[in-house]
N, C-alpha and C positions, 0 to 999 in steps of 0.2 A: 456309297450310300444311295446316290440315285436311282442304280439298277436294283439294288435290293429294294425299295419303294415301289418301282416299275412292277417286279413281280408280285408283291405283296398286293398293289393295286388288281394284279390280273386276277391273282386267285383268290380275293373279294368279290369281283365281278363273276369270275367260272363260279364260283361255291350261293352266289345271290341271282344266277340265272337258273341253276338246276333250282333252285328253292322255289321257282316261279310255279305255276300252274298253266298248261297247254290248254290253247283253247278248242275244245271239240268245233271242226269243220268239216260238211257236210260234202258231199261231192258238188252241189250246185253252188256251197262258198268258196271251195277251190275255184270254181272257174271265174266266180264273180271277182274275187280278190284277186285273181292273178292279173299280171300284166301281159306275161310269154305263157303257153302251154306250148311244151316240145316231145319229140318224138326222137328218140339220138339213143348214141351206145356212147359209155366213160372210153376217151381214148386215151386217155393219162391223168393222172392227180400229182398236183406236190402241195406242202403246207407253207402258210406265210405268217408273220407277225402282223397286224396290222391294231398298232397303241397296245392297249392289255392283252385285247383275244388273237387267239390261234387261231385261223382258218383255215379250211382243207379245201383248197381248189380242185374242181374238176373240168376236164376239158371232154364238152361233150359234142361229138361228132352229129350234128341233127341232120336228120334222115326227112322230117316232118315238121313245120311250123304249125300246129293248129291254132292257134290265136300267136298275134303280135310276130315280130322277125322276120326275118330274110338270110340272117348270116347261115355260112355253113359251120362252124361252131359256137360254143356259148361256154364263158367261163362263170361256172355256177359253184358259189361260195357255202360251203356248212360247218358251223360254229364244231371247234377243235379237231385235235391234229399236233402235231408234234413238230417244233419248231427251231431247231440248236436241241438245247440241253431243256427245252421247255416242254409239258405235254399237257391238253387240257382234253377233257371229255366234260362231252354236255348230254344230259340224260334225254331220250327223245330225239338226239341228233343222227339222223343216216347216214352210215358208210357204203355208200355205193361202188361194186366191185368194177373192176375193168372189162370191159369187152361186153358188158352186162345193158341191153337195151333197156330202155323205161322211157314213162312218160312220169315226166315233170312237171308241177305245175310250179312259177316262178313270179317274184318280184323283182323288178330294182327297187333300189333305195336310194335316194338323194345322196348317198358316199359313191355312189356308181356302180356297187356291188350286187350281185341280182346271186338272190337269194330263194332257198323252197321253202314254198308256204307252209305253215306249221309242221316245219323239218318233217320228221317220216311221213305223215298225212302228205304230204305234198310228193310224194316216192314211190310208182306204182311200177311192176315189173311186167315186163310184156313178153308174155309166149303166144304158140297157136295152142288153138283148141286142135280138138281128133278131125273139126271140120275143115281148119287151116285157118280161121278169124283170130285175128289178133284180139287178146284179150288181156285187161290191164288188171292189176292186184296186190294187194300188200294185205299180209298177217295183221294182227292185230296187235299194237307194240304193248299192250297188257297196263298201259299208262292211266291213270284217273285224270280225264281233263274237262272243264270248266262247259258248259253249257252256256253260252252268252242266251241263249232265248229264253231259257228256266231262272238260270244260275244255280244250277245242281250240277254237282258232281258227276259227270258218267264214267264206262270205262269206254274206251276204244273198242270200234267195232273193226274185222277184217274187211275190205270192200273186193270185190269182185264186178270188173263192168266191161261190153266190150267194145273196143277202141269205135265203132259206130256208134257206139250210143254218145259216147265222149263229145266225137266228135259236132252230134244233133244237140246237145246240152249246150253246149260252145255257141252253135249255129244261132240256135234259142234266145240264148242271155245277148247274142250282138243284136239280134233284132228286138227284145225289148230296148235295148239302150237305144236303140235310132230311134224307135217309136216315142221316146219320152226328150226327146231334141228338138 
């Protein structure tokens, strides 16, 4: 009875997170809200229980800290994944492939779990241009999400930026934060 409860509880929780509303963030709220911004390729994933939710760990081999870190990997957690005989999907959630570079933009959370900011928003994939500049991107996940400065509905837009600029926005937001210390 307990495990039965257990699950029941999970897929309340999976079925009352998809029902949520994402909140549209901006490239400069990614970097304001993150803790880590990295630069790495997935060297492995496995999925874990952790209370009701699935998580899918990724181990990511970082090539680049641009904000926060030092370590040379980072285990970086996204809501569902398949667990024993459990499987949960979260709508807006990124599966990042193996051997596949990106930058990340990331949180911890007070469970110790560092997590991407507004899942795919927070998931940009890094190729070269024809010039050889690294340049960061992700589609548009086609999602309706929440505008905190309107409170209107938008849709997801695709972003395109390159890893310089990334980087000068970063540079940016730590020098307003010292300025205001």
């Amino acid at each position: 009875m307990t495990r039965l409860l257990r699950v029941a509880c999970g897929v309340l929780v999976a079925v009352c997170a998809q029902a949520a509303t994402l909140e549209y963030l901006s490239t400069d709220d990614l970097v304001e809200k993150s803790t880590a911004v990295v630069r790495g390729r997935v060297a492995g994933f496995s999925a874990a229980q952790h209370g009701p939710l699935i998580y899918t760990h990724y181990d990511i081999a970082v090539s680049e800290w641009l904000k926060g870190g030092e370590a040379a990997h980072v285990d970086v957690v996204v809501p569902g994944g398949t667990a024993g005989r459990l499987r949960q999907v979260f709508s807006g959630a990124p599966a990042l492939v193996q051997g596949q570079e990106y930058l990340l933009f990331l949180w911890t959370g007070s469970s110790g779990l560092t997590h991407v900011i507004g899942l795919s928003q927070g998931v940009l994939t890094l190729e070269r241009d024809s010039g050889g500049e690294l340049v960061a991107s992700r589609r548009s996940s086609g999602e309706g999400m929440l505008d905190a400065r309107t409170g209107r509905v938008v849709l997801d837009r695709p972003v395109r930026l390159r890893l310089a600029e990334v980087r000068s926005r970063i540079a940016a937001q730590a020098r307003r934060k010292a300025e205001t210390r």
